[in-house]
N, CA, C and O atoms as CSV, one atom per row, in Angstrom:
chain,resi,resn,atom,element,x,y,z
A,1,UNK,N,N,0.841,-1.186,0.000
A,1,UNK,CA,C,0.000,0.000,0.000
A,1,UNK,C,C,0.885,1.248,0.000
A,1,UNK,O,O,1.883,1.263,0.720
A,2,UNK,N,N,0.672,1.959,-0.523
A,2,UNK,CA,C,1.184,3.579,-0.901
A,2,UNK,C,C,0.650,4.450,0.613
A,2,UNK,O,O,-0.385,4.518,1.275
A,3,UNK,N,N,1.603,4.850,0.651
A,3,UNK,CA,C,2.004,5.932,2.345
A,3,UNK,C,C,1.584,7.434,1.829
A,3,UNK,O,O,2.487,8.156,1.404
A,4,UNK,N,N,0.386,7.866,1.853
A,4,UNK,CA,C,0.024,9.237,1.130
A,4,UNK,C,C,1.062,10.151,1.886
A,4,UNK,O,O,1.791,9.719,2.779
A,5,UNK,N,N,1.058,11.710,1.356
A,5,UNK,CA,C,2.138,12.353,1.884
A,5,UNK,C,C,1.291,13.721,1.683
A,5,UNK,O,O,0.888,14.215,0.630
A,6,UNK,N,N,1.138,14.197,3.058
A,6,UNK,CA,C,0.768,15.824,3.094
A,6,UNK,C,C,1.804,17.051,3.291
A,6,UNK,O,O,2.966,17.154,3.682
A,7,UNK,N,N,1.219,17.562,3.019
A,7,UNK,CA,C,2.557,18.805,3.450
A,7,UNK,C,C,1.799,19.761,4.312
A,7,UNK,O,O,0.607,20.046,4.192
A,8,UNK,N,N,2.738,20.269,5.293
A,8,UNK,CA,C,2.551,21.152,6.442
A,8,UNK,C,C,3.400,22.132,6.575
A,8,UNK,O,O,4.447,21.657,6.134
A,9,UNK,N,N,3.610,23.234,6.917
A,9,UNK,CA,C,4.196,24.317,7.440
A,9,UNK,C,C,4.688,24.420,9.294
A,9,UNK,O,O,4.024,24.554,10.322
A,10,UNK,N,N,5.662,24.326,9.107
A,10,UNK,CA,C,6.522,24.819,10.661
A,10,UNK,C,C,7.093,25.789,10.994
A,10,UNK,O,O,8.281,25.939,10.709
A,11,UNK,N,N,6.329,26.787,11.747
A,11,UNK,CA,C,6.780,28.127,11.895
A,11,UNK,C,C,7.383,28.176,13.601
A,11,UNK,O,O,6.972,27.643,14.632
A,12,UNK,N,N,8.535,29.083,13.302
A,12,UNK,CA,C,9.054,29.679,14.982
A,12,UNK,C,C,9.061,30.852,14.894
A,12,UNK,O,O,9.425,31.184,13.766
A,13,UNK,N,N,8.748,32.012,15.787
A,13,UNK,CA,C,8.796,33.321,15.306
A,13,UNK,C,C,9.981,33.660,16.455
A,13,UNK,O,O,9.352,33.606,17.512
A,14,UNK,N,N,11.320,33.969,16.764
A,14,UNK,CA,C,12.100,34.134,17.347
A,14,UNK,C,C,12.112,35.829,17.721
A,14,UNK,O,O,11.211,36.456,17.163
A,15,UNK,N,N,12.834,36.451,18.409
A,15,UNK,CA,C,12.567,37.853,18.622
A,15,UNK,C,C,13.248,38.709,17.940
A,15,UNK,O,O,13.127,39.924,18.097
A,16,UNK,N,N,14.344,37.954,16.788
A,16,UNK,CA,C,14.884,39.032,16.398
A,16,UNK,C,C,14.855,38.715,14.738
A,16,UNK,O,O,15.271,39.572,13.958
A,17,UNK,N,N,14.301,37.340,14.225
A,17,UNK,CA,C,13.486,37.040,13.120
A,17,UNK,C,C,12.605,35.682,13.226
A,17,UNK,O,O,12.470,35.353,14.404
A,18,UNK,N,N,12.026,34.885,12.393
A,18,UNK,CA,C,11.133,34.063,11.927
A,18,UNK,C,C,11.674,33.305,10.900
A,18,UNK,O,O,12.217,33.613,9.839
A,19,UNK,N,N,11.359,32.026,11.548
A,19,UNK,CA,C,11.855,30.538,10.479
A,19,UNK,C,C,10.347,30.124,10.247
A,19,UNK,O,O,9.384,30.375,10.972
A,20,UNK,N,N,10.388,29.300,8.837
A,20,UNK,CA,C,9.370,28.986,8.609
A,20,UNK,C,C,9.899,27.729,7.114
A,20,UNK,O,O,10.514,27.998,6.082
A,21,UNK,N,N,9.302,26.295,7.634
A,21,UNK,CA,C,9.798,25.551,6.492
A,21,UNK,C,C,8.424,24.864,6.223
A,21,UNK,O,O,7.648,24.491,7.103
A,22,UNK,N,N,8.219,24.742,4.760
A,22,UNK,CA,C,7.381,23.623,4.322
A,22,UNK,C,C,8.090,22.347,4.526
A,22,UNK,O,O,9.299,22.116,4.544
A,23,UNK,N,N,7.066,21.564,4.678
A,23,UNK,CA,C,7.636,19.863,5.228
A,23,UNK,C,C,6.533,18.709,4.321
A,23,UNK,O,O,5.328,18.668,4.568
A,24,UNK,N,N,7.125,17.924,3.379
A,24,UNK,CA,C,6.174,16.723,3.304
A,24,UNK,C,C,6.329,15.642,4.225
A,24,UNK,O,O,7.485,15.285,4.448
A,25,UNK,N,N,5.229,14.945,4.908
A,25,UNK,CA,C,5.782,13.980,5.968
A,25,UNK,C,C,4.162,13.379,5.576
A,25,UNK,O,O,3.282,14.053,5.041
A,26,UNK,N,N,4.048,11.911,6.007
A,26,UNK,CA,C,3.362,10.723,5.601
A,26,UNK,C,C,2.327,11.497,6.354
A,26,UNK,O,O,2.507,12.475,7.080
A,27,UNK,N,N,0.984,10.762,5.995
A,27,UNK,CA,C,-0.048,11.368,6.252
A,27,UNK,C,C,-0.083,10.245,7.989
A,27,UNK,O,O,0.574,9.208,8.077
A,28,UNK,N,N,-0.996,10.798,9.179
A,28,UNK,CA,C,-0.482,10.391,10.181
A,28,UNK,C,C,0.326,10.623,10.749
A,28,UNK,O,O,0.599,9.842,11.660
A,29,UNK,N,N,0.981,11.549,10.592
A,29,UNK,CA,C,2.834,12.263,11.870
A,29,UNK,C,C,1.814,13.249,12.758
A,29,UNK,O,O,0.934,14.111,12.765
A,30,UNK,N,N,2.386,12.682,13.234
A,30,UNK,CA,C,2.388,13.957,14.549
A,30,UNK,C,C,2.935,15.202,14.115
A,30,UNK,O,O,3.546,15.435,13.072
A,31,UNK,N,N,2.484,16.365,15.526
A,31,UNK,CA,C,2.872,17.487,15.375
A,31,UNK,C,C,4.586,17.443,15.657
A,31,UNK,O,O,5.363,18.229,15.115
A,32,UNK,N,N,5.055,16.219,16.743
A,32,UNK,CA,C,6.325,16.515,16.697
A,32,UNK,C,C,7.036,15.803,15.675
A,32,UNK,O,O,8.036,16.317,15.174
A,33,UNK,N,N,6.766,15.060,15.436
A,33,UNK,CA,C,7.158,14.143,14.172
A,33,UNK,C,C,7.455,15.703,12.821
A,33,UNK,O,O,8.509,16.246,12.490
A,34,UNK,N,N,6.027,15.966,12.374
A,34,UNK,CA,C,6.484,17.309,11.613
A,34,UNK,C,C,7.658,18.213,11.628
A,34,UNK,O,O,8.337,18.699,10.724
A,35,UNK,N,N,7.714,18.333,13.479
A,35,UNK,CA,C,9.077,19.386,13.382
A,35,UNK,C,C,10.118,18.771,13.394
A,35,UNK,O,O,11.081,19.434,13.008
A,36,UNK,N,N,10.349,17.612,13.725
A,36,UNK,CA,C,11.665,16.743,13.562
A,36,UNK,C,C,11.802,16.947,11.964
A,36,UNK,O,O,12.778,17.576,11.554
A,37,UNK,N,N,10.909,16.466,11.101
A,37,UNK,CA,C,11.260,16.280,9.795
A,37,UNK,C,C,11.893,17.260,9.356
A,37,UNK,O,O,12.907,17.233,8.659
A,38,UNK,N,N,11.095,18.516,9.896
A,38,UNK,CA,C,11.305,19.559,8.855
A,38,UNK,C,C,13.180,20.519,9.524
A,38,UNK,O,O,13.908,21.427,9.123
A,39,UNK,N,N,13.153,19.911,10.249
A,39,UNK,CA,C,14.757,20.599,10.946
A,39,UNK,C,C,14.938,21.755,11.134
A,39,UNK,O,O,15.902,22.427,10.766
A,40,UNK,N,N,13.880,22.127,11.814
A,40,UNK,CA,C,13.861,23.780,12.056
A,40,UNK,C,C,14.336,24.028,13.778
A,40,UNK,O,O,14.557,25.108,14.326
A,41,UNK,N,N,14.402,22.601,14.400
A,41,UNK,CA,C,14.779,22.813,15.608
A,41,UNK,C,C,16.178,23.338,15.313
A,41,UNK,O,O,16.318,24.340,16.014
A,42,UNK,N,N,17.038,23.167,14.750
A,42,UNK,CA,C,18.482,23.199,14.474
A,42,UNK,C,C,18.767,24.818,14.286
A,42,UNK,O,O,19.817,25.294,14.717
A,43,UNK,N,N,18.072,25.398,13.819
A,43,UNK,CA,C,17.839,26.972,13.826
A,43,UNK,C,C,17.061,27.412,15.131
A,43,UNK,O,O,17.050,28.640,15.210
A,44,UNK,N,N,16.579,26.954,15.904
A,44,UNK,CA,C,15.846,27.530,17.028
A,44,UNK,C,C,16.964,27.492,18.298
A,44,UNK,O,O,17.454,26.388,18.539
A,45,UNK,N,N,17.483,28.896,19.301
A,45,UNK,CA,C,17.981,28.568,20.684
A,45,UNK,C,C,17.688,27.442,21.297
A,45,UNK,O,O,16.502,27.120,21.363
A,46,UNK,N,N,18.900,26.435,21.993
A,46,UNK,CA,C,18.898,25.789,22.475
A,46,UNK,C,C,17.833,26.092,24.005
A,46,UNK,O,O,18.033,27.030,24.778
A,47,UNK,N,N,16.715,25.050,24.163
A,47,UNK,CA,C,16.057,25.320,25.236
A,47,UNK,C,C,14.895,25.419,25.055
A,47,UNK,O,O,14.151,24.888,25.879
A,48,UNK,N,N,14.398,26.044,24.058
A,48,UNK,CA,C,12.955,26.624,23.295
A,48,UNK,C,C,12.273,25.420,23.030
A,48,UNK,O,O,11.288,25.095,23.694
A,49,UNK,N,N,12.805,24.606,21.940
A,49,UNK,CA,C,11.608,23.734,21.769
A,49,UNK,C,C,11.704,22.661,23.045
A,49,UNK,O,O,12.670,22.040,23.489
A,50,UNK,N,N,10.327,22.702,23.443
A,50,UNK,CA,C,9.408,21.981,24.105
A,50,UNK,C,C,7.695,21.571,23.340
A,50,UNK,O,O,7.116,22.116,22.400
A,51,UNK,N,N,7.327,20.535,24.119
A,51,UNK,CA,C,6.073,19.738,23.068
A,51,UNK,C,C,5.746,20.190,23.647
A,51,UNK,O,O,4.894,20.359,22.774
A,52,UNK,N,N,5.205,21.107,25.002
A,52,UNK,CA,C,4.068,21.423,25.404
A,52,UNK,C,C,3.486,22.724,24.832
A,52,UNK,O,O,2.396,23.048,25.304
A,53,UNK,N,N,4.160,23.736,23.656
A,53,UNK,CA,C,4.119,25.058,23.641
A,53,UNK,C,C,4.162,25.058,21.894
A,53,UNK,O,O,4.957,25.611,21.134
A,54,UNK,N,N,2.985,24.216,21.618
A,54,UNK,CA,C,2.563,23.795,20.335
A,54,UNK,C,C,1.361,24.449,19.593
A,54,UNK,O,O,0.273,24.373,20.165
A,55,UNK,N,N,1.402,24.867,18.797
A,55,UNK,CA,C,-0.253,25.009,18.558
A,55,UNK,C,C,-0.257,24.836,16.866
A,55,UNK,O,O,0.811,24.568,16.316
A,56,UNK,N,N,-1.593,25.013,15.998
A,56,UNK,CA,C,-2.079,24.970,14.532
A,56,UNK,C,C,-2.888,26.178,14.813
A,56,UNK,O,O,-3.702,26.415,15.705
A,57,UNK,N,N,-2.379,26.989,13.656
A,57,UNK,CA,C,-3.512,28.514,13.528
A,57,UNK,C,C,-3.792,28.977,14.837
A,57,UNK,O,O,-4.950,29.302,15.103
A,58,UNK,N,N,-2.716,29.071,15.869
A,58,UNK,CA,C,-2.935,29.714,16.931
A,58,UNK,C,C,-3.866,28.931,18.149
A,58,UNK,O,O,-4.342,29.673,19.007
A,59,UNK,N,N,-4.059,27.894,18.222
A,59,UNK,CA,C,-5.089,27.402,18.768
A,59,UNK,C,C,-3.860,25.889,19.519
A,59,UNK,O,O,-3.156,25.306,18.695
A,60,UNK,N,N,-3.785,25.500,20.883
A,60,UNK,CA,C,-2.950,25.105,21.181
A,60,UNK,C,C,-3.135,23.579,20.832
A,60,UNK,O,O,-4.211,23.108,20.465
A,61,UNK,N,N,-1.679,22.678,21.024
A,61,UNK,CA,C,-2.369,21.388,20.648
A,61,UNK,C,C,-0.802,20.724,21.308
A,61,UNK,O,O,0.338,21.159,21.140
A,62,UNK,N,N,-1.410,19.187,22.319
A,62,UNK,CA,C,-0.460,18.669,22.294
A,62,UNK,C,C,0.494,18.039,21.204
A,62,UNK,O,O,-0.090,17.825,20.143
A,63,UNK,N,N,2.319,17.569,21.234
A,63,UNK,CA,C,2.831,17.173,20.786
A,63,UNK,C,C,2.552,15.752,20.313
A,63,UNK,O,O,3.586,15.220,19.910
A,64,UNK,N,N,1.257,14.814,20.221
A,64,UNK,CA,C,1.605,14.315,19.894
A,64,UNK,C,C,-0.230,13.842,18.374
A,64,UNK,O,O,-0.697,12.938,17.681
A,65,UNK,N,N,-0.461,15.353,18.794
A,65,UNK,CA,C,-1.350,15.670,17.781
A,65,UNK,C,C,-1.080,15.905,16.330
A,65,UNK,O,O,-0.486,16.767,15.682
A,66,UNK,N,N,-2.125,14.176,15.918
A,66,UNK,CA,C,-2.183,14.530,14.218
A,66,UNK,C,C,-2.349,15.480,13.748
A,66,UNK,O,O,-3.145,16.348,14.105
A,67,UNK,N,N,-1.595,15.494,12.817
A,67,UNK,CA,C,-1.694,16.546,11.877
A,67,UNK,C,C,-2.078,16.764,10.210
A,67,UNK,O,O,-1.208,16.250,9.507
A,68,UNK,N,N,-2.916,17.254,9.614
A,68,UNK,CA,C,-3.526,17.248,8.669
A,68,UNK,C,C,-2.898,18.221,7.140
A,68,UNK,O,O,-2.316,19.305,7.160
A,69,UNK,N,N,-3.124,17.711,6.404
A,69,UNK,CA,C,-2.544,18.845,4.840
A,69,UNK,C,C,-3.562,20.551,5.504
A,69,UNK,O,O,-4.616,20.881,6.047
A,70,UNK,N,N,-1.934,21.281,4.790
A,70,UNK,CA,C,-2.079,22.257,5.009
A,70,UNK,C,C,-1.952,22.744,6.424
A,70,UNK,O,O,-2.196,23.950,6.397
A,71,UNK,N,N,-1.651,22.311,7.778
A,71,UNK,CA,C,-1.697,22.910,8.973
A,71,UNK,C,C,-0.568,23.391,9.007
A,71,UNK,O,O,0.411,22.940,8.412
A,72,UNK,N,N,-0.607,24.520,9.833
A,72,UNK,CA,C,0.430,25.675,10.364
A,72,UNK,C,C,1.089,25.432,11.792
A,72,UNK,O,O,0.517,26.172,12.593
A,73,UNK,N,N,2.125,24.637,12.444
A,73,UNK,CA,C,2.799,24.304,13.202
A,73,UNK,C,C,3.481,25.373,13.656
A,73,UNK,O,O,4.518,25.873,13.221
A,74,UNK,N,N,2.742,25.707,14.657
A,74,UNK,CA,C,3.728,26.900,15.869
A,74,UNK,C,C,4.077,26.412,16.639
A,74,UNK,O,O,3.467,25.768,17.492
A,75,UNK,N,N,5.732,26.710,16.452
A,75,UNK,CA,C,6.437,26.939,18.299
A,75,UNK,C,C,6.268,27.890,18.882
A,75,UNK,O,O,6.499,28.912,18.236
A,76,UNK,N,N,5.857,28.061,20.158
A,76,UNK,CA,C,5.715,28.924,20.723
A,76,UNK,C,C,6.729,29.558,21.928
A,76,UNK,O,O,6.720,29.143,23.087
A,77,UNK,N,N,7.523,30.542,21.474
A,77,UNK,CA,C,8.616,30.934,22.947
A,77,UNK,C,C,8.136,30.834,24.230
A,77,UNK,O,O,6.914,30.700,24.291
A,78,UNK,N,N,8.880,30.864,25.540
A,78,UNK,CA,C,8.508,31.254,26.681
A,78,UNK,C,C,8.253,32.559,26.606
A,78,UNK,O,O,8.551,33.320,25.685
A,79,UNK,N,N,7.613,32.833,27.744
A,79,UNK,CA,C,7.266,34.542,27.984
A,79,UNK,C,C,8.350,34.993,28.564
A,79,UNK,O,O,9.291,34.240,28.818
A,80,UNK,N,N,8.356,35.873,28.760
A,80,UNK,CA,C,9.826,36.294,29.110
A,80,UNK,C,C,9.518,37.317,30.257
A,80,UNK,O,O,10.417,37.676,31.017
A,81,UNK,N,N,7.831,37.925,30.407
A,81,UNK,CA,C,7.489,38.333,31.769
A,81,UNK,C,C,6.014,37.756,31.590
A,81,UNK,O,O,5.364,37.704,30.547
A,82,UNK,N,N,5.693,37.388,32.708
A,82,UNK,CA,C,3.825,37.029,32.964
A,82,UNK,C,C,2.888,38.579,32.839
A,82,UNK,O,O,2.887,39.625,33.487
A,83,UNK,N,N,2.334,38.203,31.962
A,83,UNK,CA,C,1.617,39.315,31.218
A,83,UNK,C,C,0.727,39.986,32.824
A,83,UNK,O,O,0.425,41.169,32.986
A,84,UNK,N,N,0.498,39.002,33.697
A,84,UNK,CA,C,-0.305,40.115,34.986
A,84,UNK,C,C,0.778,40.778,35.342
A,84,UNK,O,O,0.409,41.808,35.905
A,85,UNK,N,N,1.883,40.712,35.301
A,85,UNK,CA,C,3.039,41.068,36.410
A,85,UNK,C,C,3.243,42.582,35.258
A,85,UNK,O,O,3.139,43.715,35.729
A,86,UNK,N,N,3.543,42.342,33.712
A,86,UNK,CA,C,3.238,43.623,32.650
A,86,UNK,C,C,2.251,44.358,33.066
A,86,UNK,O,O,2.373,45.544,32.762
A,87,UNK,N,N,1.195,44.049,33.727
A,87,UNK,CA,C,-0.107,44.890,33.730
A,87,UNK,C,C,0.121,45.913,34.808
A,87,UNK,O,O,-0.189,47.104,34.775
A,88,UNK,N,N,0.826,45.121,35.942
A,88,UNK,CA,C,0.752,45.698,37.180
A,88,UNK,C,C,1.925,46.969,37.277
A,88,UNK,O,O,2.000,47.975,37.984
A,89,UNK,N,N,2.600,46.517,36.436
A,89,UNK,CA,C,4.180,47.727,36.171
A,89,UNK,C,C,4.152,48.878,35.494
A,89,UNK,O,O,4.891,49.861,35.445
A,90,UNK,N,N,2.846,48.464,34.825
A,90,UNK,CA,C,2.222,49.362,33.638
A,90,UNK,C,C,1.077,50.118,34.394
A,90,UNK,O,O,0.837,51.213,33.886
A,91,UNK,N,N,0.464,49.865,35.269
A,91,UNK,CA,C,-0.578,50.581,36.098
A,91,UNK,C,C,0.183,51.484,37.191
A,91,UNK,O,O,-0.318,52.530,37.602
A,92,UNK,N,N,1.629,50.929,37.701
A,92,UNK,CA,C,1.996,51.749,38.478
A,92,UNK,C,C,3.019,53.417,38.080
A,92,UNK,O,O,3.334,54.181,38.992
């Protein structure tokens, strides 16, 4: 039997630019499977990628969520301050 093959997009938006690779990978990979293929960890700071800080079109999703033709694979950075703790620095 023939292994169909979709293609997906893997985006990181880093703070001082943005990687972004098309990837064909067998239909059935996972979301981490996708970013392995596509070797965009190798361009990302050591530390960043983690499976828990995943999402498609902005919408979060564990690492070990199928993935479909055409989906948009975000890594997502750590925060670098907790947005209440921004609010409160910003009010004072």
């Amino acid at each position: 039997m023939v292994e169909r093959v979709i293609t997906v997009e893997v985006v990181y938006a880093g703070a001082d630019r943005h990687h972004l690779r098309r990837v064909d990978v067998a239909e059935g990979c996972t979301a981490l499977e996708a970013i392995e293929a596509s070797g965009i960890a190798d361009a990302m700071p050591a530390g960043v990628m983690q499976g828990d800080r995943l999402g498609i079109f902005s919408k979060r999703v564990p690492s070990d969520h199928v993935v479909e033709q055409g989906d948009r694979i975000e890594i997502y950075r750590p925060l670098v301050l907790d947005p209440m703790e921004a609010r409160r620095k910003r009010a004072r």
